[in-house]
C-alpha positions in Angstrom: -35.7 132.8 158.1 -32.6 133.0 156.5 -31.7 131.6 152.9 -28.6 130.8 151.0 -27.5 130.6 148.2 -24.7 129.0 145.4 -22.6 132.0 143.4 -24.2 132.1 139.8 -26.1 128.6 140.2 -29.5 130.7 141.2 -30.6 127.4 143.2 -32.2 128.4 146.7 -31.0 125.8 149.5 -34.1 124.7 151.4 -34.2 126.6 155.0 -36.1 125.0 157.7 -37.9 126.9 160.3 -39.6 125.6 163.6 -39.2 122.3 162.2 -40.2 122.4 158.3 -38.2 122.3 156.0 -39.0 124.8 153.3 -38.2 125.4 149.4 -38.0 128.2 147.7 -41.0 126.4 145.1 -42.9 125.5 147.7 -42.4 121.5 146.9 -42.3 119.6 150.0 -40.3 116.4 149.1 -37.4 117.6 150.8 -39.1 117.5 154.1 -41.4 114.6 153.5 -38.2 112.5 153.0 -36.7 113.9 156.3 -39.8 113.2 158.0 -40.3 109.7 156.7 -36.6 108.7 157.8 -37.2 110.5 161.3 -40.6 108.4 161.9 -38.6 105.6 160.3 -35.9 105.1 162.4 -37.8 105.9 165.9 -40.3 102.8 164.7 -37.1 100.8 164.1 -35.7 101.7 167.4 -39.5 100.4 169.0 -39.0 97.5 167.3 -35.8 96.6 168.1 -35.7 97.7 172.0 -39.3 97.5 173.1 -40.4 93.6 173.8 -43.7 94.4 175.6 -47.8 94.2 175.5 -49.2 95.2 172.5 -51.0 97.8 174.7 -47.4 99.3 175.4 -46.2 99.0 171.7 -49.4 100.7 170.6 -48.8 103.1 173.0 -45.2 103.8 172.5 -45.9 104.0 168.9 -48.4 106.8 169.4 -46.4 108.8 171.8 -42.6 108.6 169.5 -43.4 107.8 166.0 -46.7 109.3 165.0 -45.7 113.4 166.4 -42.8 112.6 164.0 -45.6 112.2 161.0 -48.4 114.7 162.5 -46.0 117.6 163.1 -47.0 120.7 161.9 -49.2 118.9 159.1 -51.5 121.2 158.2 -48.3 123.4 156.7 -46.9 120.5 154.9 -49.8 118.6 154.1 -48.5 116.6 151.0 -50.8 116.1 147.7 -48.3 115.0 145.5 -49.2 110.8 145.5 -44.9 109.9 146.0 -45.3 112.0 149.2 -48.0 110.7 150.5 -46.9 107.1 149.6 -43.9 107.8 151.6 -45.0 109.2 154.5 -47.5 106.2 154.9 -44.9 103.8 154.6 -44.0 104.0 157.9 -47.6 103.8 159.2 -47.6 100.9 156.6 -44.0 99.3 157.9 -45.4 99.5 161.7 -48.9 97.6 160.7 -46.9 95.2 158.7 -45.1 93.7 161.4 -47.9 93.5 163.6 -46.1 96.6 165.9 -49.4 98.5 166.3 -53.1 98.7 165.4 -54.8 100.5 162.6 -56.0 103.9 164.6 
């Protein structure tokens, strides 16, 4: 794992390895964000391009957006309540329109 950093600024970019995005303080915003917009935009692609059963949805939704979320979770768990209200947004966004069903 391999870190850089500015000349004189003394701020550590965050590195990712096998997928997590890590900072040098340990906060995980940086990767809750980058995991919200990944699970994000795969639910938005479902919705857009999959006009099936909502077996299929459901199905669809387990198999491409939720690994997105559950990756490596048990690393990156978040506690801080902004994280965790971000990264159920999406499970909140796919509920909301009906996409899926509460599992």
């Amino acid at each position: 794992m391999k870190t850089s950093q500015t000349k004189g600024s003394g701020f550590w970019y965050p590195t990712q390895c096998l997928g997590v995005t890590i900072q040098c303080n340990l906060k995980w915003d940086v990767h809750c964000k980058q995991v919200a917009a990944k699970a994000t935009n795969a639910l938005t692609v479902l919705k857009s391009n999959l006009r099936s059963t909502k077996q299929v949805r459901e199905k669809a939704y387990k198999s491409l957006v939720r690994p997105q979320v559950e990756y490596a979770a048990s690393v990156w768990s978040p506690w801080l309540a902004r994280d965790k209200a971000q990264i159920e947004r999406v499970q909140g966004c796919a509920l909301g329109s009906q996409h899926v069903q509460q599992v």
